[in-house]
C-alpha positions in Angstrom: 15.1 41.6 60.9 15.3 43.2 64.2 15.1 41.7 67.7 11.8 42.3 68.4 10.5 40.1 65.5 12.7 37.6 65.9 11.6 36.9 69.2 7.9 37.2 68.0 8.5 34.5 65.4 10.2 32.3 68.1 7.2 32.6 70.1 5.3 32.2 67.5 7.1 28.4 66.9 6.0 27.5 70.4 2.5 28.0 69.7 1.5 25.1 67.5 2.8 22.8 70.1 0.5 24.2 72.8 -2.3 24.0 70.4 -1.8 20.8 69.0 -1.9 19.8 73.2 -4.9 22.3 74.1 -6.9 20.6 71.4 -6.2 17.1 72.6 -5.9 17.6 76.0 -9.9 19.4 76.1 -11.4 16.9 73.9 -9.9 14.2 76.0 -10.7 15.9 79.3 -14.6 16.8 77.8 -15.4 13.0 76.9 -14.2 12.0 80.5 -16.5 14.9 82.2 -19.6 13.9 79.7 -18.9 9.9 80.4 -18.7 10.6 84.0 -22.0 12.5 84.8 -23.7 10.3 81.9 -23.1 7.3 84.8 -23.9 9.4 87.6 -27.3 10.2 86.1 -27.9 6.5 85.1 -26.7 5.1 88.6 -27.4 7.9 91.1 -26.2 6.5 94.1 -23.0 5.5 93.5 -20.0 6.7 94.7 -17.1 8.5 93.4 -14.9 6.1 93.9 -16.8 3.6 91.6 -17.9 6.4 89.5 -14.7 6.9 88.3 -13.5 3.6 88.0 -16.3 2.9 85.5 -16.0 5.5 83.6 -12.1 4.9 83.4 -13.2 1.5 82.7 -15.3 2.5 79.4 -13.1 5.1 78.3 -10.3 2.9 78.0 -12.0 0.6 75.5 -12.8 3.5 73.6 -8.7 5.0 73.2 -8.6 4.5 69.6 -12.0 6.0 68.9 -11.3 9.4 70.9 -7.4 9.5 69.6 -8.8 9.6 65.9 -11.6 12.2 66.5 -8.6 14.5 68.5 -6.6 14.4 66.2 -9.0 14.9 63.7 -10.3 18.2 65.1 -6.2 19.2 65.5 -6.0 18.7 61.7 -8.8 21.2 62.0 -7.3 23.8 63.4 -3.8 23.5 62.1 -4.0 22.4 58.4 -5.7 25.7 57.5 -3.3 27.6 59.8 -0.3 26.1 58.2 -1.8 26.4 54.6 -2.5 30.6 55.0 0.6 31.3 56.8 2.8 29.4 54.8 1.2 27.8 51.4 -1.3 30.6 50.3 0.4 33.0 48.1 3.4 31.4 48.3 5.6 30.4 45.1 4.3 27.2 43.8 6.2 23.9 44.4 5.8 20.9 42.0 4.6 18.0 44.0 4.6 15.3 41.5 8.3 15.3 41.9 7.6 13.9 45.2 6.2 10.9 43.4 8.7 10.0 40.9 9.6 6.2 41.2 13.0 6.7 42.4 12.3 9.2 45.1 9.4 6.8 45.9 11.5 3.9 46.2 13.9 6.0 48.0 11.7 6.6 50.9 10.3 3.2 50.7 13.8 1.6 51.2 14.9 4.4 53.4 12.2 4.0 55.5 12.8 0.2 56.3 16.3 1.5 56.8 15.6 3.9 59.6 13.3 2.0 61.4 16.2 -0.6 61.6 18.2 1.8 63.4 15.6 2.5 65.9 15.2 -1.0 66.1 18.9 -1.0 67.3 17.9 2.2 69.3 15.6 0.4 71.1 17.5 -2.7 71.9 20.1 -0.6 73.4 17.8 1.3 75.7 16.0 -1.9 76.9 19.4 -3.2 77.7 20.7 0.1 79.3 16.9 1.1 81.1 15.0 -2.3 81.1 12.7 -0.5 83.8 11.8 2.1 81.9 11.5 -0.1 78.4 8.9 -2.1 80.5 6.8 1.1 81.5 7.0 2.3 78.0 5.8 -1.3 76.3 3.0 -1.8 79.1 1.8 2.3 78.0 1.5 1.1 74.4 -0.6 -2.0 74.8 -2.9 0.8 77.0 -3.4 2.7 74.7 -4.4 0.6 71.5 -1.9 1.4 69.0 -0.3 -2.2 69.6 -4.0 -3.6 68.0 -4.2 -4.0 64.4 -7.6 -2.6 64.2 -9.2 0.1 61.5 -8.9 2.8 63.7 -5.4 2.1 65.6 -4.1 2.3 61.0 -6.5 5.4 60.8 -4.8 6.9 63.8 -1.3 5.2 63.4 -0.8 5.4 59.5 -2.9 8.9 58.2 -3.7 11.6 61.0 -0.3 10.9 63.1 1.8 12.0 60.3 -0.6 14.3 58.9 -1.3 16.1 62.1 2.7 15.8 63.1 4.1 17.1 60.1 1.9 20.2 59.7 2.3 21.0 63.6 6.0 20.1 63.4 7.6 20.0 60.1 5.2 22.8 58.9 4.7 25.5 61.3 7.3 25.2 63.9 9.8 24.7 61.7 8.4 27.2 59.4 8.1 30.2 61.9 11.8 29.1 63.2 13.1 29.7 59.8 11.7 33.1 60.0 13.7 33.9 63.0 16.9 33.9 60.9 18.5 31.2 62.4 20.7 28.7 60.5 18.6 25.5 59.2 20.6 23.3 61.2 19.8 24.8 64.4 16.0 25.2 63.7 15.8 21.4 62.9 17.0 20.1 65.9 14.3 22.4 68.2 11.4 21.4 65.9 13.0 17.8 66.3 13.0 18.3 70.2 10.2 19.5 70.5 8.3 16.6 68.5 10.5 14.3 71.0 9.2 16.0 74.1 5.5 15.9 72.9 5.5 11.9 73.1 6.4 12.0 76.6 8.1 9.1 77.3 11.7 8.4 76.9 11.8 6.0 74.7 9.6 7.0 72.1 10.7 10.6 73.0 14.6 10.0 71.8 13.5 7.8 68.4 10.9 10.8 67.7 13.4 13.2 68.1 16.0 11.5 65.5 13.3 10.8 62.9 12.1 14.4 63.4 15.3 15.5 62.2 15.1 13.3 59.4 11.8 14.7 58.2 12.9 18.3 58.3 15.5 17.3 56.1 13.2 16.1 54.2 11.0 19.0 54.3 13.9 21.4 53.6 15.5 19.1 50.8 11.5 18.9 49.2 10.2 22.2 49.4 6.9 20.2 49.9 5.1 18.9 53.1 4.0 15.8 50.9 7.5 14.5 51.5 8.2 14.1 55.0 4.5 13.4 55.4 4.8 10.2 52.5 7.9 9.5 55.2 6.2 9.7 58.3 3.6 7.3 57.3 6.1 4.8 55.7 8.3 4.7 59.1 4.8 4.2 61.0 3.9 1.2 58.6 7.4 -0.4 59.2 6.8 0.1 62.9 3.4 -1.8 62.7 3.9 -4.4 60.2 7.6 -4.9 59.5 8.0 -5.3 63.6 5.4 -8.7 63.2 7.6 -9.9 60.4 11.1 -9.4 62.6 9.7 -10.7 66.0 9.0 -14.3 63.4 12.6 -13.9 62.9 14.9 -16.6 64.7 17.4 -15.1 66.9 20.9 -15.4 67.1 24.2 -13.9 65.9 23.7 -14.6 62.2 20.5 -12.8 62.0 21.8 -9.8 64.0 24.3 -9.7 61.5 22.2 -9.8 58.1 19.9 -7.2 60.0 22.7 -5.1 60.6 24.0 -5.2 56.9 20.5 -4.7 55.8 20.2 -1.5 57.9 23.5 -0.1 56.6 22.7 -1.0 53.3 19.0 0.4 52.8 19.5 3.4 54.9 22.5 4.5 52.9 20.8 3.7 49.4 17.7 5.7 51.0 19.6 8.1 51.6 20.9 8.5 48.2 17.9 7.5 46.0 15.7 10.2 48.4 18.0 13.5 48.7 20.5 13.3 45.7 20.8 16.1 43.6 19.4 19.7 44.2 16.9 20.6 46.3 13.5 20.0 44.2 11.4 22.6 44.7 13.7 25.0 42.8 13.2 24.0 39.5 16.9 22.7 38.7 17.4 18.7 38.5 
């Protein structure tokens, strides 16, 4: 491949990034105009001060509700950009592999595993940057993912690693491969660029590491359906396994048997998940 198209194709990987941004970034920015002048026309006189305060006001109990319908029309855009450029035409890979029971289990156990380790992650970076923990806990409860709500799961659980994987997993890593560079090297960019896409530290460095994860996965799978199955177990742990460990009683002894736990069921994830030959090539 000469120069000239590898560059293209690198180019091309930074592209579903600033789309996957464009799209949520307008929608975001086009319910704040049409919220704003809908209160100017319904209280003429006020000023912009107040105007804006109220309509900062309503938007924010409304987070959840405009997160879901971005990323909604995302999916739109990239699903059936990922699916022609990638999937269409392309050499059929059996998914129903993804859903054996030990794979399955695999990434069930392997997920609890992983989110242990940011768990550790995160304890370290409260204790190294409490200031910047606080700031990062105080922009979650903002913005509604903290709720257990139906559209906080819809959001949380189905179109964040849906929309993730294709933008991420998919095409970035996809058109990175097509540069010619080695696997290794082309999963840690998609991984940093998922990272820098949260914007925040903290969830920045514990996307980056799960992003590498899931392009494993990806690679390993020959399918999206596996680090998408991934994605979504991690965010379950994250919202319902984190109620279960805060009920926990402190102390050394826990630490410990959490520790052991988190050795023990991300190495048997491990295993149970990626053993053996890559799937999609028809040897097992």
């Amino acid at each position: 491949m000469s120069i000239r198209k590898r560059i293209a194709k690198g180019v091309m990987a930074l592209l579903p990034t600033g789309v996957f941004l464009t799209v949520q970034y307008a929608f975001i920015i086009f319910v704040m105009v049409l919220v704003t002048a809908f209160i100017a026309i319904g209280s003429p006189g006020m000023d912009a001060g107040a105007l804006g305060q109220s309509a900062s006001e309503l938007l924010l109990g409304s987070v959840m509700d405009i997160q879901v319908i971005a990323q909604f029309l995302t999916l739109l855009v990239t699903a059936p950009w990922f699916f022609f450029a990638f999937v269409y035409k392309k050499r059929k890979i059996r998914i129903l592999r993804v859903f054996r029971p030990d794979r399955l289990a695999g990434m069930v156990i392997l997920s609890v595993g992983f989110y242990l380790v940011i768990n550790c992650y995160m304890a370290v970076f409260e204790w190294a940057l409490p200031g910047v923990m606080a700031d990062y806990l105080e922009l979650v409860e903002e913005s509604g993912i903290a709720g257990l709500t139906l559209m906080s799961t819809i959001a949380t659980l189905v179109l964040a690693p849906l929309g993730e994987e294709i933008v991420y997993r998919g095409l970035t890593l996809g058109y990175l491969g097509q540069t010619g560079m080695p696997f290794w090297a082309a999963n840690i960019l998609q991984a940093a660029a998922f990272g820098l896409v949260h914007m925040n530290w903290v969830q920045g460095g514990y996307a980056f590491l799960l992003g590498i994860l899931l392009g494993y996965a990806y690679r390993k799978s020959g399918t999206l359906a596996a680090p998408i199955i991934l994605h979504m177990l991690f965010n379950f742990c994250g919202t319902y396994l984190a109620g279960a460990l805060d009920a926990l009683p402190g102390g050394v002894w826990w630490t410990g048997i959490l520790l052991i736990v988190m050795i023990l069921c991300t190495a048997a994830g491990l295993w149970l998940t990626f053993r053996g030959p890559e799937w999609g090539n028809g040897q097992e």
